[in-house]
C-alpha positions as CSV (number, residue, x, y, z in Angstrom):
1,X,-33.1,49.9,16.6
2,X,-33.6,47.4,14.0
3,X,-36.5,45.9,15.0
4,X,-38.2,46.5,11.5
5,X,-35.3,45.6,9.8
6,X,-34.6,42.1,7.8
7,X,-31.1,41.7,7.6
8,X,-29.8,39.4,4.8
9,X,-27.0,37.2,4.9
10,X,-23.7,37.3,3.8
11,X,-23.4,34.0,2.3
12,X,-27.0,34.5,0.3
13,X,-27.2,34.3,-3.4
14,X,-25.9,37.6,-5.7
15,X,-28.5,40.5,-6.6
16,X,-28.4,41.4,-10.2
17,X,-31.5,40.9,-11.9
18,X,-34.7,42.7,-10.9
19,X,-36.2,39.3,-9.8
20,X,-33.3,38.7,-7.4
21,X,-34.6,41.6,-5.7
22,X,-38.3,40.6,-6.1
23,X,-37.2,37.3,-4.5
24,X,-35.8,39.5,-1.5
25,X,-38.6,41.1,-1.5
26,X,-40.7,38.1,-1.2
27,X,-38.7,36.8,1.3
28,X,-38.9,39.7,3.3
29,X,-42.8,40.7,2.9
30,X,-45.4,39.9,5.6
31,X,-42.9,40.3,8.1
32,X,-43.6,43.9,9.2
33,X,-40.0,44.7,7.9
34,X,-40.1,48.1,6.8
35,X,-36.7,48.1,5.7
36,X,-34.2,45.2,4.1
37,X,-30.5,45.3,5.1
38,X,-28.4,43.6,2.1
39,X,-24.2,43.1,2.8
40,X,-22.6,44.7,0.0
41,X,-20.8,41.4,-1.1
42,X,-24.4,40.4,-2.0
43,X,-24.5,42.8,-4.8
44,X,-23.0,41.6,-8.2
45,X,-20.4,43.9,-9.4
46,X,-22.4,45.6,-12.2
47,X,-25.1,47.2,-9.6
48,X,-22.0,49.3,-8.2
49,X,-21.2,50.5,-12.7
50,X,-24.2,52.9,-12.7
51,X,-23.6,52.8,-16.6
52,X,-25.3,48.8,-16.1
53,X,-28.4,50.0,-14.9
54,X,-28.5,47.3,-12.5
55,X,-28.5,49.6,-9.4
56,X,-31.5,51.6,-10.4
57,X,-33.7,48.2,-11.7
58,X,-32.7,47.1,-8.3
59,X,-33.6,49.9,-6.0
60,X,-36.7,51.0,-8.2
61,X,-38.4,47.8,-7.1
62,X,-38.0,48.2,-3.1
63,X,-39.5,51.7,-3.6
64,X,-42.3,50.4,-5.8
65,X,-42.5,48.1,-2.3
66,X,-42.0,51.1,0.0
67,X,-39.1,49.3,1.6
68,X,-35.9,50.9,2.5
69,X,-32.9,48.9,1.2
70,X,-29.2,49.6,3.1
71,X,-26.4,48.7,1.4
72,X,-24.3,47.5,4.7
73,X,-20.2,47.3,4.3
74,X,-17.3,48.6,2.5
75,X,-17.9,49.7,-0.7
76,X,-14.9,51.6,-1.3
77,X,-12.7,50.1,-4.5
78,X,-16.2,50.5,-6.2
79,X,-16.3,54.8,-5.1
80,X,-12.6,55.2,-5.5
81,X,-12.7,54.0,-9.1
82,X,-16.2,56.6,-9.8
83,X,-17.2,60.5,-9.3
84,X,-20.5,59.0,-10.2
85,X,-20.6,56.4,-8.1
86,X,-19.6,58.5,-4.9
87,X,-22.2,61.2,-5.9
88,X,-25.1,58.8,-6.0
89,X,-23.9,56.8,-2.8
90,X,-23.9,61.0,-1.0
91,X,-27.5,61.8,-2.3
92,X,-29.0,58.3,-1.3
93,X,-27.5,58.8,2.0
94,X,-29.4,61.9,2.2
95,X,-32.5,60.5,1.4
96,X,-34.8,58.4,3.1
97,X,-35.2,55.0,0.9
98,X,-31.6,54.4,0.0
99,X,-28.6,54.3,2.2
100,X,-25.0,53.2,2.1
101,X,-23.7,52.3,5.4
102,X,-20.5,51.0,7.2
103,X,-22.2,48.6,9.8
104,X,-25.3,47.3,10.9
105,X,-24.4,50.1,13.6
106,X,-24.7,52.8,11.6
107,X,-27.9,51.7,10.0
108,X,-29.5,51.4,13.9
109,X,-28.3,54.8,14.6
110,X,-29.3,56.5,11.6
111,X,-32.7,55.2,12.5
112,X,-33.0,55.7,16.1
């Protein structure tokens, strides 16, 4: 069930800034989207360093939206290299504005 759901791209330009996300955003409001689906090679480098800030400048502004943002794909060499990292990645995924999925599987059945 994704029928709420804009799905980004693979091969869109890289989120860093906050107004790469407010672009996003843009692109994604009056749709009726109620949650945006970004690939995880989408995200610059420094949003998966939690010591950047990026991550939380990024995510702060879908919430400010009330959009749900997945982080869809592997993300693995970024939580093997950070206790951190894999902590905040397990308390997003319990919550209800942030998750880190495998597929865009996973998203629809964590939804349904």
């Amino acid at each position: 069930m994704l029928d709420d759901v804009h799905v980004c791209p693979a091969d869109g330009p890289s989120l860093r800034e906050e107004q790469d996300a407010l672009d996003l955003i843009g692109e994604t409001w009056g749709s009726g989207a109620t949650w945006v689906a970004v690939p995880a090679e989408r995200l610059h480098d420094d949003f998966f360093a939690l010591a950047t800030g990026v991550a939380g400048r990024i995510t702060q502004k879908f919430a400010n939206y009330r959009l749900g943002l997945a982080v869809v794909g592997d993300i693995s060499r970024f939580t093997a290299e950070s206790a951190a990292l894999r902590a905040w990645v397990t308390e997003s995924n319990r919550g209800r504005e942030l998750w880190f999925v495998r597929d865009l599987d996973e998203l629809a059945a964590r939804r349904a």
